[in-house]
MIZA-973392 format. One record per atom (N, C-alpha, C): atom name; x, y, z; residue number from 1; residue in three letters. Coordinates in steps of 0.1 Angstrom, whole numbers, plus 5000, padded with zeros to 4 digits. Layout:
N
+------+------+------+------+-----+-----+
| atom |   xx |   yy |   zz |   n | res |
+------+------+------+------+-----+-----+
|   CA |    X |    Y |    Z | NUM | ALA |
...
+------+------+------+------+-----+-----+
***
This chain:
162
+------+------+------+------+-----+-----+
| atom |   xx |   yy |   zz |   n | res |
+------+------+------+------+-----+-----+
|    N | 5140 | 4933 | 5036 |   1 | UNK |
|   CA | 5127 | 4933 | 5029 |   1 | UNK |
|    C | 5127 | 4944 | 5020 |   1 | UNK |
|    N | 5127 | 4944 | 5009 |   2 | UNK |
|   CA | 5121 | 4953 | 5000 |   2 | UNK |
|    C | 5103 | 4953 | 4992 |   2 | UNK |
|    N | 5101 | 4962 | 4996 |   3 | UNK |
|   CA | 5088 | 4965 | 4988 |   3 | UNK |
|    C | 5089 | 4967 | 4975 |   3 | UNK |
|    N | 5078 | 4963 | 4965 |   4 | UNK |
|   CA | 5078 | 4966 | 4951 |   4 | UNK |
|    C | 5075 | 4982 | 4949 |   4 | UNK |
|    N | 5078 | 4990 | 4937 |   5 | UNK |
|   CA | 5076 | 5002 | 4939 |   5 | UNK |
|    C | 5065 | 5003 | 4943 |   5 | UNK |
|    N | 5055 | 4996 | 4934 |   6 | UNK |
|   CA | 5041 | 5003 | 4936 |   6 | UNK |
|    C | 5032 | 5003 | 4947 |   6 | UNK |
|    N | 5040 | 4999 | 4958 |   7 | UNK |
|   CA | 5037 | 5001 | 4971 |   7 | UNK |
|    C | 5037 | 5018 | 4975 |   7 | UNK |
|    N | 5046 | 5020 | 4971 |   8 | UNK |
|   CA | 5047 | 5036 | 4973 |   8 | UNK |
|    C | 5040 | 5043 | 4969 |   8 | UNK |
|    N | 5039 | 5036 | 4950 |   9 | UNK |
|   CA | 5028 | 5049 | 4944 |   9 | UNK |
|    C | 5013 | 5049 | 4946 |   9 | UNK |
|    N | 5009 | 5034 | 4949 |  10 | UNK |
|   CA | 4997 | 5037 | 4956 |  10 | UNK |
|    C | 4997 | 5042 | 4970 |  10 | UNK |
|    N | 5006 | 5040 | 4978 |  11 | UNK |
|   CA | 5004 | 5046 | 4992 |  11 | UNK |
|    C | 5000 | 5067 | 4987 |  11 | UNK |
|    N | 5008 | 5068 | 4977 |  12 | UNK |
|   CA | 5011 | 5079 | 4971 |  12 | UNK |
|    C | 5001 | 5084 | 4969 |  12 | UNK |
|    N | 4995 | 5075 | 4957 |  13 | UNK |
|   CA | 4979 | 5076 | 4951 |  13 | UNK |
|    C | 4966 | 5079 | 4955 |  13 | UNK |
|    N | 4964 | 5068 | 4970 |  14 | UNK |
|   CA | 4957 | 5071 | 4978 |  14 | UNK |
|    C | 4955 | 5082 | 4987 |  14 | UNK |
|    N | 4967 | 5088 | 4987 |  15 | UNK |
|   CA | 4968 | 5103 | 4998 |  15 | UNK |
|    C | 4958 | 5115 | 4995 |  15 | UNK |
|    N | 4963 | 5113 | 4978 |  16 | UNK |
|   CA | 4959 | 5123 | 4967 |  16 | UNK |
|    C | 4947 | 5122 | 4965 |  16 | UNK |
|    N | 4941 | 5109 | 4968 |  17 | UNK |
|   CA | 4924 | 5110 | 4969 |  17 | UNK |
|    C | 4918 | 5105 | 4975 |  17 | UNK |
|    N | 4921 | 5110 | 4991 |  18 | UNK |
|   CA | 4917 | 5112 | 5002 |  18 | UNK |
|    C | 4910 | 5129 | 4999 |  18 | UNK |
|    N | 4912 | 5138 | 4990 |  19 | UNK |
|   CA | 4909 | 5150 | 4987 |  19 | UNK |
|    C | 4894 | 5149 | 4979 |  19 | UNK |
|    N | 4895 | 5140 | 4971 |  20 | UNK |
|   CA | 4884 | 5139 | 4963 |  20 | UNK |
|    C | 4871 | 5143 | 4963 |  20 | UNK |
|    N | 4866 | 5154 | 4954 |  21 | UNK |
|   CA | 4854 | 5156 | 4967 |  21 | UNK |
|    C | 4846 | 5143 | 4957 |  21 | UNK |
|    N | 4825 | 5141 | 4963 |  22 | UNK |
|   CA | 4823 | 5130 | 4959 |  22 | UNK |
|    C | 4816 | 5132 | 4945 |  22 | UNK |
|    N | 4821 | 5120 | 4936 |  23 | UNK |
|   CA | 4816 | 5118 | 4926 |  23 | UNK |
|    C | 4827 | 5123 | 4913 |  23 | UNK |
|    N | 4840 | 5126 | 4920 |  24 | UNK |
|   CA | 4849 | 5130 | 4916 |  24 | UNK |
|    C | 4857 | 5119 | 4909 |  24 | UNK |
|    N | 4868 | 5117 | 4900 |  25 | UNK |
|   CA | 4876 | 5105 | 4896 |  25 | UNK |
|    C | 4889 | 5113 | 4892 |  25 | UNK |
|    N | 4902 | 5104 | 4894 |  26 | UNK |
|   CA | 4913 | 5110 | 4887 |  26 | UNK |
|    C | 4915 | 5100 | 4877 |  26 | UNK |
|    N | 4919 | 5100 | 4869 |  27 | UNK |
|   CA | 4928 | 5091 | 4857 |  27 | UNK |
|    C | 4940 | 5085 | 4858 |  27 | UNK |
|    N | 4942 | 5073 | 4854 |  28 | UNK |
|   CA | 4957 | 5066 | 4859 |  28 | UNK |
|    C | 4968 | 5079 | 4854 |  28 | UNK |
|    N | 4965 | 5085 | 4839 |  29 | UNK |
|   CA | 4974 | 5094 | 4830 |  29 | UNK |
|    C | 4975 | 5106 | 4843 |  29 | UNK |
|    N | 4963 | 5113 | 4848 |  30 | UNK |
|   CA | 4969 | 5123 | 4857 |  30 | UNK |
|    C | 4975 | 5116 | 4870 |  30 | UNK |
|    N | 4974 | 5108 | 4877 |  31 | UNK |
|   CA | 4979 | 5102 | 4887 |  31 | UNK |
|    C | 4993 | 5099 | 4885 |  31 | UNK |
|    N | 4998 | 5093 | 4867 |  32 | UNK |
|   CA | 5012 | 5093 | 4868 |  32 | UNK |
|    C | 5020 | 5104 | 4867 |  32 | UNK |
|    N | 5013 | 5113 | 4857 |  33 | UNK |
|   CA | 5020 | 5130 | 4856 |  33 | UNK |
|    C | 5018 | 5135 | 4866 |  33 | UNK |
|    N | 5013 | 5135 | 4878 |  34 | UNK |
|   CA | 5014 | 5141 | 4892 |  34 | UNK |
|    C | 5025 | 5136 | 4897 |  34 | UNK |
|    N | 5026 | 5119 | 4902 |  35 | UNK |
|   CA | 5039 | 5116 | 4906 |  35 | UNK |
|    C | 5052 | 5119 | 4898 |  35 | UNK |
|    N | 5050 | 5121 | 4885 |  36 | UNK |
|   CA | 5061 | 5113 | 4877 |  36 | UNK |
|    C | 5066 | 5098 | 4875 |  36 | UNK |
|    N | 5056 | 5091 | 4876 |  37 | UNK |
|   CA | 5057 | 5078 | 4873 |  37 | UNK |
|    C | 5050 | 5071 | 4863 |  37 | UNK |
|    N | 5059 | 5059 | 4855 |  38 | UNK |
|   CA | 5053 | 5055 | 4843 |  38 | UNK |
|    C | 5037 | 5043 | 4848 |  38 | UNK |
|    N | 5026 | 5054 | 4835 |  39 | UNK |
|   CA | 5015 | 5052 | 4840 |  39 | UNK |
|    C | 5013 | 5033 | 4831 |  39 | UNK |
|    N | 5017 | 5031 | 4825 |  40 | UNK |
|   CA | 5017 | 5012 | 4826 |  40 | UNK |
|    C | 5017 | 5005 | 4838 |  40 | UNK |
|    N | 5032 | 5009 | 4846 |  41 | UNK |
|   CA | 5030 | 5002 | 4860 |  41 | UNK |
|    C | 5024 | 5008 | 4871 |  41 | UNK |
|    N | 5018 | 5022 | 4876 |  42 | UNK |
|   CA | 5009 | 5024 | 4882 |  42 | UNK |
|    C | 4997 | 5019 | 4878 |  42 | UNK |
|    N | 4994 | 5014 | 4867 |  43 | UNK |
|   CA | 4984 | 5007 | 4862 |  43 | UNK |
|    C | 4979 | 5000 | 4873 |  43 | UNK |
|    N | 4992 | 4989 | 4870 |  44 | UNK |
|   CA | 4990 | 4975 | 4883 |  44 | UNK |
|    C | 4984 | 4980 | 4894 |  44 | UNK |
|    N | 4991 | 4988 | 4901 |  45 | UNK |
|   CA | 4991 | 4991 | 4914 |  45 | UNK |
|    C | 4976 | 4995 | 4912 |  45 | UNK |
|    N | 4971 | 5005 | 4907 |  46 | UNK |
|   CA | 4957 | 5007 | 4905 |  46 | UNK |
|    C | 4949 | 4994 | 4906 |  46 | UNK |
|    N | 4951 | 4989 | 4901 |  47 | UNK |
|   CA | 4939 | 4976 | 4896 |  47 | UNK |
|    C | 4943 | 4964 | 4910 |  47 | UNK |
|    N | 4954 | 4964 | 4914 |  48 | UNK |
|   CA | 4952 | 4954 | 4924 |  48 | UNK |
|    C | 4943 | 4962 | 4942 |  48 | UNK |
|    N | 4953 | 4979 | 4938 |  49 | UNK |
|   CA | 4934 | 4984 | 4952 |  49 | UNK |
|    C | 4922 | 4984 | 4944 |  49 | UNK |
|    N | 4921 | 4988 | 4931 |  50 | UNK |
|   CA | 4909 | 4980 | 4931 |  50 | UNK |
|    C | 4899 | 4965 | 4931 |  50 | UNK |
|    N | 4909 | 4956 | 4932 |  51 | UNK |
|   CA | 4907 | 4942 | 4934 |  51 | UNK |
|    C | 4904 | 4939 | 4944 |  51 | UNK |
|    N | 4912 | 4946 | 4957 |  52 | UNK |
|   CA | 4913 | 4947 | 4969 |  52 | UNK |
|    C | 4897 | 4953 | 4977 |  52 | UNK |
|    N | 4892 | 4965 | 4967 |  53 | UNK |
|   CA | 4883 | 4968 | 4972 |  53 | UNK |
|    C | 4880 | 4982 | 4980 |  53 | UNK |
|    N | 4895 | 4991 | 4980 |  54 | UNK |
|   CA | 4902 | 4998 | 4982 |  54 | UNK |
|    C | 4894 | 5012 | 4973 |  54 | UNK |
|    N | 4894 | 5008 | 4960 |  55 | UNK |
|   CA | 4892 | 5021 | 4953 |  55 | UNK |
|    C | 4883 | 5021 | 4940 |  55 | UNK |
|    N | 4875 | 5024 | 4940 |  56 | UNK |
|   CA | 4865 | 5021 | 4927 |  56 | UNK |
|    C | 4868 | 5030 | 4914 |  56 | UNK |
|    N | 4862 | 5025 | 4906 |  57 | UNK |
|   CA | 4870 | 5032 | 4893 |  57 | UNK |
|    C | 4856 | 5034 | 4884 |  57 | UNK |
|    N | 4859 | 5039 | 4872 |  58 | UNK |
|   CA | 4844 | 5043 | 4866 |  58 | UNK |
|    C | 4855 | 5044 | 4851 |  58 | UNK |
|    N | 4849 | 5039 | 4843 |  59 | UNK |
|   CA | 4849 | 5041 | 4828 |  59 | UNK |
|    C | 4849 | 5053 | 4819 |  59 | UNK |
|    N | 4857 | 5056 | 4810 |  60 | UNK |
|   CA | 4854 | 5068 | 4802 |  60 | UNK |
|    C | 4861 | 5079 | 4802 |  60 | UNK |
|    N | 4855 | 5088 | 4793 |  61 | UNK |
|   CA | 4867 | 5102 | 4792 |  61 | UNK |
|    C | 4868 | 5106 | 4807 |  61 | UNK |
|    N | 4855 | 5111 | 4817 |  62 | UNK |
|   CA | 4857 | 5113 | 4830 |  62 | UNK |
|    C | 4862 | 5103 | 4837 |  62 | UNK |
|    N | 4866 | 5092 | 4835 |  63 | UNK |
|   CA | 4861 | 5079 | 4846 |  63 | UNK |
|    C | 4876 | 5082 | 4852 |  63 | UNK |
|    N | 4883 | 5076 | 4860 |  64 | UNK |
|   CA | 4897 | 5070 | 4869 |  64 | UNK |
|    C | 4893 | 5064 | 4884 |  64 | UNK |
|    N | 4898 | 5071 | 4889 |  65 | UNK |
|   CA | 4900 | 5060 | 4902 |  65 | UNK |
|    C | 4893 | 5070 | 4916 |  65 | UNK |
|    N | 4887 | 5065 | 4925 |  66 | UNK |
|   CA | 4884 | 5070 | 4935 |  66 | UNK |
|    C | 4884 | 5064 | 4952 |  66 | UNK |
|    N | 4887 | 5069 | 4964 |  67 | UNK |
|   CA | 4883 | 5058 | 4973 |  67 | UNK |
|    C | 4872 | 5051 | 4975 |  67 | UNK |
|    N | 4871 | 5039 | 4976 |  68 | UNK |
|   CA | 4855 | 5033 | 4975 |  68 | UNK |
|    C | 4853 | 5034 | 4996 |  68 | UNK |
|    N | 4861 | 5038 | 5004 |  69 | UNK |
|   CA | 4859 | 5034 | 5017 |  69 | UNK |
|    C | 4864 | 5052 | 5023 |  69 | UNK |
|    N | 4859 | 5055 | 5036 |  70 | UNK |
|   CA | 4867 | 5068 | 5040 |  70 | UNK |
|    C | 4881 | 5065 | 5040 |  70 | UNK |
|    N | 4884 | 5078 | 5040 |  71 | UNK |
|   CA | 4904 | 5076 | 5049 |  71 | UNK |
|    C | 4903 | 5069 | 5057 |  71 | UNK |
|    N | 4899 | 5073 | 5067 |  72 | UNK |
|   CA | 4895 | 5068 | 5083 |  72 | UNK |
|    C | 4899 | 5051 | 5081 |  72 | UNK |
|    N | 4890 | 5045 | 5070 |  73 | UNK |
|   CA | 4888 | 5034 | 5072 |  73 | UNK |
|    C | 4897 | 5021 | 5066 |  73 | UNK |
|    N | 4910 | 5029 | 5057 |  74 | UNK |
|   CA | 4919 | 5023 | 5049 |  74 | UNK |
|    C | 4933 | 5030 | 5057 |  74 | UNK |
|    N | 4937 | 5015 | 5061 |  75 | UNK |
|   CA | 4951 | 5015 | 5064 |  75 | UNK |
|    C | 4966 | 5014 | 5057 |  75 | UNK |
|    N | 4973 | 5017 | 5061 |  76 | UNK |
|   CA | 4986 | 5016 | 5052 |  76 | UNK |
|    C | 4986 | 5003 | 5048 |  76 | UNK |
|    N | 4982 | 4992 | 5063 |  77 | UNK |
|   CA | 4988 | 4978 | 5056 |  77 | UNK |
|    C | 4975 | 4973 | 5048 |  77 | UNK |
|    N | 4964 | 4979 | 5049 |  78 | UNK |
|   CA | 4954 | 4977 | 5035 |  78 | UNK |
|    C | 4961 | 4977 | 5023 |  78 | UNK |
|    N | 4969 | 4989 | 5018 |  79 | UNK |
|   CA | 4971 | 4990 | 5007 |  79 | UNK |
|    C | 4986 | 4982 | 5004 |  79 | UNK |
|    N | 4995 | 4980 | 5012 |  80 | UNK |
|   CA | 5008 | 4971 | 5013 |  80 | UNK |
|    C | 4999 | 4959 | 5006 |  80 | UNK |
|    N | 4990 | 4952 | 5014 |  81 | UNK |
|   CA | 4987 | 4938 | 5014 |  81 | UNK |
|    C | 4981 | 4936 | 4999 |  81 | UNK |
|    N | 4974 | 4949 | 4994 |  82 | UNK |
|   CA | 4964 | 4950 | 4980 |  82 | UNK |
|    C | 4976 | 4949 | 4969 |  82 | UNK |
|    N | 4986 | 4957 | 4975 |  83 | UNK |
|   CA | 5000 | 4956 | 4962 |  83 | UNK |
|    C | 5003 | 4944 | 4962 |  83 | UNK |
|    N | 5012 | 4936 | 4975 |  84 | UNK |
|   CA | 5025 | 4931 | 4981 |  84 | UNK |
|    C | 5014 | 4915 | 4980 |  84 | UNK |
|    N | 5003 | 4916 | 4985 |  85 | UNK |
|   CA | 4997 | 4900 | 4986 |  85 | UNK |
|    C | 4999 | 4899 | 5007 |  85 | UNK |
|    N | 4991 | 4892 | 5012 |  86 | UNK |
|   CA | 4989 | 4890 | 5026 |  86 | UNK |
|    C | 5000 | 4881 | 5033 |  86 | UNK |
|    N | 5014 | 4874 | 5024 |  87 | UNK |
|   CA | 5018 | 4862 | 5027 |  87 | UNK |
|    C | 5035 | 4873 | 5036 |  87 | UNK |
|    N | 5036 | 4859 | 5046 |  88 | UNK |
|   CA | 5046 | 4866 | 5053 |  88 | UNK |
|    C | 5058 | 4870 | 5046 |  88 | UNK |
|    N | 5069 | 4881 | 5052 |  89 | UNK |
|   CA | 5073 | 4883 | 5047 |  89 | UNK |
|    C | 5087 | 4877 | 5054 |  89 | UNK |
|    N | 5089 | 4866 | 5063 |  90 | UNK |
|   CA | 5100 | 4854 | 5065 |  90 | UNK |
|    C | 5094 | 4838 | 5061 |  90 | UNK |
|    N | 5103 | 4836 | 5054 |  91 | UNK |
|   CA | 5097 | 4824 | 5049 |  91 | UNK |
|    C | 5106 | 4812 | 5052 |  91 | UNK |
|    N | 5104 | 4804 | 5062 |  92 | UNK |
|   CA | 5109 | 4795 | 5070 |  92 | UNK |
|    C | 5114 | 4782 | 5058 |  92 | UNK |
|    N | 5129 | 4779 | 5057 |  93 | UNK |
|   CA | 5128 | 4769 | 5050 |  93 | UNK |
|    C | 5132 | 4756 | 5054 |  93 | UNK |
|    N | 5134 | 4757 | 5073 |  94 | UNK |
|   CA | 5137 | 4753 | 5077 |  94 | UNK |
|    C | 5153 | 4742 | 5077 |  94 | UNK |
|    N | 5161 | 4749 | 5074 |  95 | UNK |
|   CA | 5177 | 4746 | 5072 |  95 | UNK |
|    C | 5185 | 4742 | 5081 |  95 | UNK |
|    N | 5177 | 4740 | 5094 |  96 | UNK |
|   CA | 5183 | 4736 | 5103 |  96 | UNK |
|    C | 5186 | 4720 | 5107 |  96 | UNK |
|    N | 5171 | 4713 | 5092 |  97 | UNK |
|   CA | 5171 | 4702 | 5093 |  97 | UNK |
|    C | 5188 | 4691 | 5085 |  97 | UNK |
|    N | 5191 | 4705 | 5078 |  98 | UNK |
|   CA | 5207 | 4697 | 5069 |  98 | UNK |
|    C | 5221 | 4699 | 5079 |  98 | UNK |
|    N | 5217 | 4708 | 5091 |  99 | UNK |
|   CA | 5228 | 4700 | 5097 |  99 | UNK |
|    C | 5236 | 4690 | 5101 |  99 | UNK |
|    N | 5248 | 4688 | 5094 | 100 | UNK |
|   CA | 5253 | 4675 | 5094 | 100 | UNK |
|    C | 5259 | 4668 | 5111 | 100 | UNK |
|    N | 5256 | 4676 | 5120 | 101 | UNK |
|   CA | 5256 | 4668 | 5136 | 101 | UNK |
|    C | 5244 | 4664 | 5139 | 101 | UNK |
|    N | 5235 | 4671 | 5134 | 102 | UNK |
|   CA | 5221 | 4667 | 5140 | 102 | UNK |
|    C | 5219 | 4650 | 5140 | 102 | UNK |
|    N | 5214 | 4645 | 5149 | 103 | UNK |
|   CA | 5216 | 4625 | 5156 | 103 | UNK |
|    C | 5205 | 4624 | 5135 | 103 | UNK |
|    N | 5207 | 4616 | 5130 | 104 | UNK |
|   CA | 5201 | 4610 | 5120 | 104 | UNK |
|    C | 5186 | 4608 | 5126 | 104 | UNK |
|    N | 5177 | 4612 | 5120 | 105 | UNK |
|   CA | 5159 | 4610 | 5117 | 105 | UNK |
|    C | 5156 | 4622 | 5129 | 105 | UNK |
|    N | 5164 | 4627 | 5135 | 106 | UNK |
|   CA | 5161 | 4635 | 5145 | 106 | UNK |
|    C | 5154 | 4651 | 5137 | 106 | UNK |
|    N | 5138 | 4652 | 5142 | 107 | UNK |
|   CA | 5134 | 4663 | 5130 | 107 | UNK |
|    C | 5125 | 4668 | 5144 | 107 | UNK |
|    N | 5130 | 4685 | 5145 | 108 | UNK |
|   CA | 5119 | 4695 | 5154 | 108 | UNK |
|    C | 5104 | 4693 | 5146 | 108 | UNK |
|    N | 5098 | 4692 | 5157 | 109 | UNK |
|   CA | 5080 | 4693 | 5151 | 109 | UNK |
|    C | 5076 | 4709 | 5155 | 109 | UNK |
|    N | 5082 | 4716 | 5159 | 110 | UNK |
|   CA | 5075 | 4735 | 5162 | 110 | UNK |
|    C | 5088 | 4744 | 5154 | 110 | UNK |
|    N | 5083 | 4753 | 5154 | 111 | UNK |
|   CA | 5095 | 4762 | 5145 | 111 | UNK |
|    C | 5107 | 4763 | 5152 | 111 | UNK |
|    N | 5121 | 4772 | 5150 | 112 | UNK |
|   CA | 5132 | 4772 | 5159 | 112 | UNK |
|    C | 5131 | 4784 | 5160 | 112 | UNK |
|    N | 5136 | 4790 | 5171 | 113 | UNK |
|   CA | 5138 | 4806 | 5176 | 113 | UNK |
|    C | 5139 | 4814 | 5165 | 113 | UNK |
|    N | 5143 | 4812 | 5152 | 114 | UNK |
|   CA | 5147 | 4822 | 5144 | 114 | UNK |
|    C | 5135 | 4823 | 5136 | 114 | UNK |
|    N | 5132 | 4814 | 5133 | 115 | UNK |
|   CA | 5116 | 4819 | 5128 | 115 | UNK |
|    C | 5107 | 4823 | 5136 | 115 | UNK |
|    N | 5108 | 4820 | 5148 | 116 | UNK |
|   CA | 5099 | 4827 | 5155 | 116 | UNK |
|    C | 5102 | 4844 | 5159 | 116 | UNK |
|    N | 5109 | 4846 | 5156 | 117 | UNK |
|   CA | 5113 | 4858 | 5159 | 117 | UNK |
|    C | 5110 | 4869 | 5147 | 117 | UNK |
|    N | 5116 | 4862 | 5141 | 118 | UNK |
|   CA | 5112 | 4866 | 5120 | 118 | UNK |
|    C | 5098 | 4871 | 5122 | 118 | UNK |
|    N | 5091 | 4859 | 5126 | 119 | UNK |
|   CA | 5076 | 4858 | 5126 | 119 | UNK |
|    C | 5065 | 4870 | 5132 | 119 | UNK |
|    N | 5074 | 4872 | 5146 | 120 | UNK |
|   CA | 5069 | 4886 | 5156 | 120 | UNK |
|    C | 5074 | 4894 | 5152 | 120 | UNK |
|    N | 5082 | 4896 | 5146 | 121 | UNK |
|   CA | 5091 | 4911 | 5138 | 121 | UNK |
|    C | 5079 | 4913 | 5127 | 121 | UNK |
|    N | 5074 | 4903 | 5118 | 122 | UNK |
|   CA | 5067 | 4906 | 5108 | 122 | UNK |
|    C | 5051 | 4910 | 5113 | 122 | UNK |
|    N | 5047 | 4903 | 5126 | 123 | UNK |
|   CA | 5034 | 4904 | 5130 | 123 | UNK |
|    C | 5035 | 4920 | 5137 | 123 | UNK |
|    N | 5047 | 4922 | 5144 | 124 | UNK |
|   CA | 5049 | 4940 | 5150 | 124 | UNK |
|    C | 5049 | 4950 | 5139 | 124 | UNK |
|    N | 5054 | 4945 | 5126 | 125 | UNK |
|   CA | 5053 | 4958 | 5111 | 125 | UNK |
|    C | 5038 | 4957 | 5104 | 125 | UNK |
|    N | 5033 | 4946 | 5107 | 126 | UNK |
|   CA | 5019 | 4946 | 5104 | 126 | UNK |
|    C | 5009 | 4954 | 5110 | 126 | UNK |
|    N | 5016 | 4951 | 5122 | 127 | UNK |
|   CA | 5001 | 4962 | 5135 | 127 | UNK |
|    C | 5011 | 4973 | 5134 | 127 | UNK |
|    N | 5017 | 4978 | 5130 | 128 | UNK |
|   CA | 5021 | 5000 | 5132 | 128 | UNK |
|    C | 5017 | 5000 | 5120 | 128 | UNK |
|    N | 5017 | 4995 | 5105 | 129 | UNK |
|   CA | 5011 | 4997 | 5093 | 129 | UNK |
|    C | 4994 | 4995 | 5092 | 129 | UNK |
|    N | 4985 | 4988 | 5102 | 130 | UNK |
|   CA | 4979 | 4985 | 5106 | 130 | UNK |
|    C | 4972 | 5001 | 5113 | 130 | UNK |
|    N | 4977 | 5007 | 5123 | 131 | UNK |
|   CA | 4976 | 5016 | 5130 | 131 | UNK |
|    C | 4978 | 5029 | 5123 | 131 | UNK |
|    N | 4979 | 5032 | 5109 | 132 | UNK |
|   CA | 4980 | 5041 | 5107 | 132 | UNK |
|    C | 4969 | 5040 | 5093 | 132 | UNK |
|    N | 4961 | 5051 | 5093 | 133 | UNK |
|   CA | 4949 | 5053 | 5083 | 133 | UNK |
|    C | 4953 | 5063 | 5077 | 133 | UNK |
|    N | 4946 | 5065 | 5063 | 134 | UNK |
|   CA | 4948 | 5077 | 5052 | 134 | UNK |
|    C | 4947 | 5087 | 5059 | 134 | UNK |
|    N | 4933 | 5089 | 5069 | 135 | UNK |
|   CA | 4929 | 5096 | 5075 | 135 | UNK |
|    C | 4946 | 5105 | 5086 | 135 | UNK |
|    N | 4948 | 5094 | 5091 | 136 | UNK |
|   CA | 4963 | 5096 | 5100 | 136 | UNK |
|    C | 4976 | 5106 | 5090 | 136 | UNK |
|    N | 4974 | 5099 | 5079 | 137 | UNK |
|   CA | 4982 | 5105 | 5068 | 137 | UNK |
|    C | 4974 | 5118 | 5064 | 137 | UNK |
|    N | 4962 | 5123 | 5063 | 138 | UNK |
|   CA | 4963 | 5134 | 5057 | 138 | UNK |
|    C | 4964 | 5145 | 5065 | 138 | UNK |
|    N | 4959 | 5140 | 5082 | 139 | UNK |
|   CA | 4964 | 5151 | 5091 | 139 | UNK |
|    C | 4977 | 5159 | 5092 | 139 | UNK |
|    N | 4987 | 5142 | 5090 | 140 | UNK |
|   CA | 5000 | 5148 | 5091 | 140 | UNK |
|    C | 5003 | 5154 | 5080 | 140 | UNK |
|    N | 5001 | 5156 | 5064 | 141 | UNK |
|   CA | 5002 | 5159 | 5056 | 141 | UNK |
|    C | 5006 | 5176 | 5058 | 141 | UNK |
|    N | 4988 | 5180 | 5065 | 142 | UNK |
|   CA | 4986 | 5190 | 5067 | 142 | UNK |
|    C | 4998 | 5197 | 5078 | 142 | UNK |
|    N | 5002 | 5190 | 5085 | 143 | UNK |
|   CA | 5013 | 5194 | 5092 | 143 | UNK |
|    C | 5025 | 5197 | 5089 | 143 | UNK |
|    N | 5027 | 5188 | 5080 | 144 | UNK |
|   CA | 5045 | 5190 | 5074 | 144 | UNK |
|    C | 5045 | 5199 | 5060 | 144 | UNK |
|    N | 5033 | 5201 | 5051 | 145 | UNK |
|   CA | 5035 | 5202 | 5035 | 145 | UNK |
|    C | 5029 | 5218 | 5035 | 145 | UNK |
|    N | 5040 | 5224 | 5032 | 146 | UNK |
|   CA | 5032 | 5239 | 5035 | 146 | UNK |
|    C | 5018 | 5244 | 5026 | 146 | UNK |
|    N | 5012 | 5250 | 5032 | 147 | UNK |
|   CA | 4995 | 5254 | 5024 | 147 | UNK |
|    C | 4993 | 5255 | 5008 | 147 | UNK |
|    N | 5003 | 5260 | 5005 | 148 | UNK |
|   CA | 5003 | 5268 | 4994 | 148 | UNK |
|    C | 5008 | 5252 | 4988 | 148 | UNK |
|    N | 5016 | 5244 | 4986 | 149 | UNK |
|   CA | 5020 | 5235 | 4981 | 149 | UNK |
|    C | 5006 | 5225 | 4980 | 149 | UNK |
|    N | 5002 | 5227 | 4990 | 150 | UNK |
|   CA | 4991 | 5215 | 4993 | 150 | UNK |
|    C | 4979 | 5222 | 4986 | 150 | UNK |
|    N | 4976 | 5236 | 4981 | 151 | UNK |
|   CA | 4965 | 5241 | 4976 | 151 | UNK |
|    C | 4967 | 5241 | 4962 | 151 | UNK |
|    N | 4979 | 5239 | 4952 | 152 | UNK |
|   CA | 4986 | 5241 | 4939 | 152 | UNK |
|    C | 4980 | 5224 | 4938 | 152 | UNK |
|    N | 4985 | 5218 | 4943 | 153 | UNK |
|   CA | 4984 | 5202 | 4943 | 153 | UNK |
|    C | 4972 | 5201 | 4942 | 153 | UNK |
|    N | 4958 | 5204 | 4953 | 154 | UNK |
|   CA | 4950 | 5200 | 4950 | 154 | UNK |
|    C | 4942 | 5209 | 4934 | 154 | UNK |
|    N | 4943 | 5220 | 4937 | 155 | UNK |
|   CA | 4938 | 5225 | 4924 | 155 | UNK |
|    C | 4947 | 5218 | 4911 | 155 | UNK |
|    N | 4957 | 5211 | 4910 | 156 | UNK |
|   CA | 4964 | 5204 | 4899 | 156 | UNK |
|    C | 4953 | 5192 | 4897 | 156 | UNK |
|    N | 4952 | 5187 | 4907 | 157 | UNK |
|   CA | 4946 | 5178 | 4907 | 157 | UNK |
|    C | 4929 | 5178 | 4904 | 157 | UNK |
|    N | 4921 | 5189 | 4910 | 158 | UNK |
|   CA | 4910 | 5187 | 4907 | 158 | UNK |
|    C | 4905 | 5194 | 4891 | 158 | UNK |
|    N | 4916 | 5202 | 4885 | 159 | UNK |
|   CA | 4914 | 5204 | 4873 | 159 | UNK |
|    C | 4914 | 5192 | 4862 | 159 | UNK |
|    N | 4925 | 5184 | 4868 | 160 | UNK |
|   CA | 4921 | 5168 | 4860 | 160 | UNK |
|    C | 4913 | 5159 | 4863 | 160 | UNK |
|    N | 4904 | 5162 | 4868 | 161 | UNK |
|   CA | 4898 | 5152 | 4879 | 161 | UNK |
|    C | 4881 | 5152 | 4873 | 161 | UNK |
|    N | 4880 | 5136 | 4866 | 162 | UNK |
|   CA | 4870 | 5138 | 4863 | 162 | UNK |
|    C | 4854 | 5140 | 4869 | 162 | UNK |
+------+------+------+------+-----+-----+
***
């Protein structure tokens, strides 16, 4: 399975303003000069959490993007599903029916072991992406990203911040 990038940059995006204090905005242009990524396709990614409902946005020289919900309340696989779309990610095409021993007109009516398994593999990556909140992410953040890196970042960030 691969993810499209912008799975990343918004996982990315949203970390960065989980900080925000309120009434604050960043701009797609500082959001890509912070990552280093081209701000055309962080675009997308922007506009589909906010389609999602994920992140509200405001108009103008100050306007960009903000959480519309707490950390707490936005999960990883919120923002996977706002990128990526809700649809599984094994897609049964069922090939078992062109086997050429299978008795003629003879057709399974339930799925075959292998999609079923596909199926619980995809429903198990959904609930640990499910189980982890922004909120979960910025604890750990604070754990792994030393102070000083994490105090440069945020003052990078709130000096652009409309």
């Amino acid at each position: 399975m691969n993810l499209k990038n912008q799975v990343e940059w918004a996982l990315h995006c949203c970390a960065v303003m989980c900080s925000l204090p309120d009434g604050r905005f960043l701009s797609t242009k500082a959001l890509s000069e912070f990552h280093g990524v081209p701000k055309e396709y962080l675009s997308k990614a922007l506009q589909s959490l906010s389609r999602a409902g994920l992140v509200e946005t405001t108009p103008g020289a100050a306007g960009g993007y903000r959480l519309a919900r707490s950390p707490a309340a936005v999960s990883f696989l919120d923002i996977v599903e706002a990128v990526e779309g809700r649809k599984s990610t094994f897609l049964c095409a069922n090939i078992r029916a062109n086997n050429p021993c299978r008795p003629r007109g003879h057709c399974d009516d339930g799925p075959c072991p292998i999609a079923r398994v596909m199926w619980q593999a995809d429903e198990a990556w959904r609930r640990s992406l499910a189980s982890v909140s922004l909120h979960d992410l910025s604890g750990e953040l604070a754990r792994t990203v030393p102070g000083d890196v994490l105090a440069r970042s945020q003052n990078w960030l709130l000096d652009r911040a409309g």
